[in-house]
C-alpha positions as CSV (number, residue, x, y, z in Angstrom):
1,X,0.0,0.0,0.0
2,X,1.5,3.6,-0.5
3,X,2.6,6.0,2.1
4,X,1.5,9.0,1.8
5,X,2.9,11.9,4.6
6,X,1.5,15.5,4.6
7,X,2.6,18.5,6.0
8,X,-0.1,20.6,7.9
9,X,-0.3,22.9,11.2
10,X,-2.2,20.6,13.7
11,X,-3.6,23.6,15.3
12,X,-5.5,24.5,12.6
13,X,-8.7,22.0,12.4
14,X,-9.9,23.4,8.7
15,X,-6.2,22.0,7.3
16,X,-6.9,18.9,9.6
17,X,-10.5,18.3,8.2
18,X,-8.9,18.9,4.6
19,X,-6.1,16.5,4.2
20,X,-8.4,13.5,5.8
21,X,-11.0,14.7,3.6
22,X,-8.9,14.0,0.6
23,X,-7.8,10.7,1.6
24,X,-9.4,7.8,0.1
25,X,-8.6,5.2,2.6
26,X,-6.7,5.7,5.9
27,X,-4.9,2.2,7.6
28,X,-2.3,4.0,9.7
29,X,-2.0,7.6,11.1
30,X,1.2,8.4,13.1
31,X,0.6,11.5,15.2
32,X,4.6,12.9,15.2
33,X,3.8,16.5,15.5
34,X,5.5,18.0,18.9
35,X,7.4,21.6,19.7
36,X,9.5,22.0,22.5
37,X,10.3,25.9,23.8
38,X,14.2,25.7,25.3
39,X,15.9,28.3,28.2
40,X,12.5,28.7,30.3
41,X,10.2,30.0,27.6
42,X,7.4,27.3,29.1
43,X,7.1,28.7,32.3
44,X,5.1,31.4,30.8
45,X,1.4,30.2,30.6
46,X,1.2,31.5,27.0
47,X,3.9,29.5,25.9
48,X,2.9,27.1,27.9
49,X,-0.5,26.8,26.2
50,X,1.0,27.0,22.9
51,X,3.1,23.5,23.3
52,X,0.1,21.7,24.8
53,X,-1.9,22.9,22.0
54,X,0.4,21.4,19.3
55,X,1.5,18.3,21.2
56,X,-1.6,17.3,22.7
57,X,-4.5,19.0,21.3
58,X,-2.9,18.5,18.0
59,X,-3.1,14.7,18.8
60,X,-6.2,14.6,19.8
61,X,-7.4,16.6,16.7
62,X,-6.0,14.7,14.6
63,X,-7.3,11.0,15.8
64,X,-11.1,12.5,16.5
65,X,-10.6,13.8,12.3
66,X,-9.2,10.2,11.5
67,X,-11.5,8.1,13.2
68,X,-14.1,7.4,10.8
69,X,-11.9,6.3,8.3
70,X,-9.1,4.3,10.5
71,X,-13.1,2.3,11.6
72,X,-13.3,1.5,7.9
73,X,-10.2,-0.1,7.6
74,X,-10.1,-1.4,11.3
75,X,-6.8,1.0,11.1
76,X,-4.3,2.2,14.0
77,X,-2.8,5.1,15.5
78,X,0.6,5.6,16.7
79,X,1.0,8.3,18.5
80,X,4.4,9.7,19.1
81,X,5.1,10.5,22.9
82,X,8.8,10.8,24.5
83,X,10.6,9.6,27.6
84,X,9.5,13.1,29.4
85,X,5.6,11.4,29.5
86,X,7.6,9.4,32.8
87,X,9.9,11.7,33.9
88,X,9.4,15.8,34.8
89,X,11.5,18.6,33.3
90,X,12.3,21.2,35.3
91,X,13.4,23.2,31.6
92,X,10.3,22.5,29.4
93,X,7.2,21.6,31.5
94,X,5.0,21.9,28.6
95,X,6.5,19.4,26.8
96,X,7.4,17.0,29.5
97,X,2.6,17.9,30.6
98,X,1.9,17.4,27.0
99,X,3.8,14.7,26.4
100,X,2.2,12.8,29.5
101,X,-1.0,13.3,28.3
102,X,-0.6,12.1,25.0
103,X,0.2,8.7,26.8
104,X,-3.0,9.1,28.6
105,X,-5.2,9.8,26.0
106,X,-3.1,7.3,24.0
107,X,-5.1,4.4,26.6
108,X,-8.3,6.2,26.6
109,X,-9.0,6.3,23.1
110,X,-7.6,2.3,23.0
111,X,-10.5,1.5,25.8
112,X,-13.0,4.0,23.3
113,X,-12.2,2.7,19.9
114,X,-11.5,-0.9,20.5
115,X,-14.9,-1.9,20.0
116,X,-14.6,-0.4,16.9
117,X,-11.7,-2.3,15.6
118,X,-9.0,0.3,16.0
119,X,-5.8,0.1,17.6
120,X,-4.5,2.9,19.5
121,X,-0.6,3.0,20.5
122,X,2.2,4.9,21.4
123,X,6.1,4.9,21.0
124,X,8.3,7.1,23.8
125,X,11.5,7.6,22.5
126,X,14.7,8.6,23.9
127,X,17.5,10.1,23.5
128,X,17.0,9.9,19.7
129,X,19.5,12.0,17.3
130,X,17.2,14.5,15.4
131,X,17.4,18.5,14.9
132,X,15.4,18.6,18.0
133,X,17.9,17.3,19.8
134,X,20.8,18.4,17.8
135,X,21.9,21.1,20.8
136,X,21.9,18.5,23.1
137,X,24.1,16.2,21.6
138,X,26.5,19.5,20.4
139,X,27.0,19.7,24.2
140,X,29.9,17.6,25.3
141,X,28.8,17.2,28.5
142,X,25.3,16.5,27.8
143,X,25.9,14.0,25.3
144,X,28.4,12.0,27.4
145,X,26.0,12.2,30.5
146,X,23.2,10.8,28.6
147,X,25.4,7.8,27.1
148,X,26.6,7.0,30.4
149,X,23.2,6.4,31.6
150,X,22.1,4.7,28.4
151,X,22.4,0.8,29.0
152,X,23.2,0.3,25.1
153,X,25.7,3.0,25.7
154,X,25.0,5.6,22.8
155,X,21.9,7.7,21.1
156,X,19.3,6.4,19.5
157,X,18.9,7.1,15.6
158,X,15.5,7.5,14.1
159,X,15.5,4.1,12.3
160,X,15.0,2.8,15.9
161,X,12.2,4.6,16.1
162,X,11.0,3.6,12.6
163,X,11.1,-0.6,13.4
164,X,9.1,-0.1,16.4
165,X,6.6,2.0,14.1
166,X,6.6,-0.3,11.7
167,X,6.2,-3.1,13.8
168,X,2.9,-1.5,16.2
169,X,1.4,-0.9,12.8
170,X,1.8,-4.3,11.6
171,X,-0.6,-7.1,11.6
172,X,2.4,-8.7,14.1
173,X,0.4,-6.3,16.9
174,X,-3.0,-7.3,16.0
175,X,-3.8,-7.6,19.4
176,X,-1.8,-4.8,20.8
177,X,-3.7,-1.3,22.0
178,X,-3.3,0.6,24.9
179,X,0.4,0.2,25.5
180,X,3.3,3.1,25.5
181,X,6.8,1.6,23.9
182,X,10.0,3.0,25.4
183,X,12.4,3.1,22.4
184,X,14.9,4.5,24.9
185,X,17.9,2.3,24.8
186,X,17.3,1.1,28.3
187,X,17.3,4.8,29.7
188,X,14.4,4.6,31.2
189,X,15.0,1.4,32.9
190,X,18.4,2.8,34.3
């Protein structure tokens, strides 16, 4: 089957309606959209707001959109949630809130829409090399701390994201919803 990704602002319901309006059949939707503010910025509540708003709000925008045509093809979602959904940052609390409720909404729409034949799931990466992260791993320190404490002793790439996708989309998880994968490298477990 083709993969088809579009680019759109998740904030914007009109651009949400329109993309799923122009799909003719919908088996997978991966919910990856997420912001992070860095040096304080989401202590203020406006800011604050604004992160939620993409990272949770977005999700949840985009799955209520989908979920007519994911019961057609007794589809999935895969939402995208991070390591901060367990642990609190003191740095980027709306991330780390958002992030945490994307896991629980991740189980409450698996309890909702299980009767319908969809699968709801979500992956929590890591330390994971992207541009999100890229300041992060530019800093020596940083870097070295979060190996140290990685069990497989280095970052992860986005390819180990990508197999756990693959696989929580697959027919291999037919009877998987509900559940929050740490693709983490062990971190979490440290």
């Amino acid at each position: 089957k083709p993969i088809r990704a579009e680019r759109l602002d998740v904030t914007k319901s009109d651009e949400i309606v329109a993309v799923i309006g122009k799909l003719d059949q919908l088996d997978v939707l991966v919910n990856g959209a997420g912001i992070i503010l860095r040096d304080g910025k989401e202590h203020d509540p406006t800011a604050f707001a604004q992160v939620i708003d993409v990272n949770l709000n977005g999700t949840m925008r985009m799955c209520s959109a989908a979920m007519e045509r994911l019961v057609a093809t007794r589809g999935c979602v895969l939402n995208i949630a991070s390591m901060l959904s367990f642990f609190g940052s003191g740095v980027a609390p709306a991330y780390s809130a958002s992030k945490g409720g994307v896991v629980q909404l991740t189980k409450s729409l698996a309890i909702s829409w299980a009767a319908k034949g969809v699968r709801v799931n979500a992956i929590a990466p890591g330390w994971i090399e992207t541009p999100m992260t890229a300041p992060l791993v530019a800093d020596a320190a940083r870097r070295d701390a979060i190996i140290a404490r990685t069990p497989l002793g280095r970052w992860g790439q986005p390819s180990d994201v990508a197999g756990a996708a693959l696989f929580l989309a697959s027919p291999a998880a037919a009877f998987i919803t509900g559940i929050v994968l740490p693709v983490d490298g062990g971190y979490s477990a440290a």
